[in-house]
N, C-alpha and C positions, 0 to 999 in steps of 0.2 A: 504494500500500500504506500502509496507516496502521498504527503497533504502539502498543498501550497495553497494558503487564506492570505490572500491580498498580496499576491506576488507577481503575474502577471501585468498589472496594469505599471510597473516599474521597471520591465525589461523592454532592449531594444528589441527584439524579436521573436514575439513570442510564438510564433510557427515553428520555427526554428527548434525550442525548449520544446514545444510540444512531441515534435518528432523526435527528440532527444529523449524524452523522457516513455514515447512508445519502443523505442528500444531500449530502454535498461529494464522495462518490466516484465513479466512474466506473460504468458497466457491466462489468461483471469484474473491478471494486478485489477488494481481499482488508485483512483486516483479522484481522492477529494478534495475541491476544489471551491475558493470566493474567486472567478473570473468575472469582475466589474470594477467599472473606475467612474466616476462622478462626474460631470466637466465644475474645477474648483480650483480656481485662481490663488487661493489660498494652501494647496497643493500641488506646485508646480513639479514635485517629485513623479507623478503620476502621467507616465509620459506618452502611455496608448489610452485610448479612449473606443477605439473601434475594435471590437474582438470578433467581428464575421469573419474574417479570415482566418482566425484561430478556430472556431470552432466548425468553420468547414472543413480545414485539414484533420480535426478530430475527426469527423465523420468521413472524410476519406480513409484514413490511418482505422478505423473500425471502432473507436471508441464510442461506447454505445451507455448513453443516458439510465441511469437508475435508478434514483431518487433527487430529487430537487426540493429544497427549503422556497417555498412559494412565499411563507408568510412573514421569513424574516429578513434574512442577512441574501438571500441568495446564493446559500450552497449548492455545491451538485454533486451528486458521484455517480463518475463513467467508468464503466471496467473496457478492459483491452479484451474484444473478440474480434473476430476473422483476422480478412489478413491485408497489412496495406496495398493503396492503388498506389 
């Protein structure tokens, strides 16, 4: 299991991290995740703001959605199934 809460929206690449971290993990890792950033002036650390490209390569790479925090924070957890395109 790998957890990153509030870490992509502070890398330069996070497609990048994402494919990196589809290869260190097993077949049925799980990876729990806060993927969201605010647009907040007062946070200039927070250097992506757009994660569709992230989470398209998730769902290219097979990570596949399985529970989601609707009512708070915006957790997710995807586990690593099939195989990437």
């Amino acid at each position: 299991m790998i957890l990153a809460m509030d870490v992509f929206e502070h890398l330069v690449d996070p497609v990048e991290v994402i494919q990196q971290l589809w290869r260190a993990m097993k077949p049925g890792g799980l990876l729990f995740a806060r993927i969201h950033a605010a647009v907040d002036p007062s946070h200039p650390q927070h250097i992506v703001e757009d994660f569709g490209p992230t989470f398209a390569r998730m769902e290219q790479l097979g990570f596949m959605e399985k529970w989601r925090d609707r009512a708070l924070w915006g957790h997710v957890l995807f586990q690593k199934c099939g195989s990437p395109i």
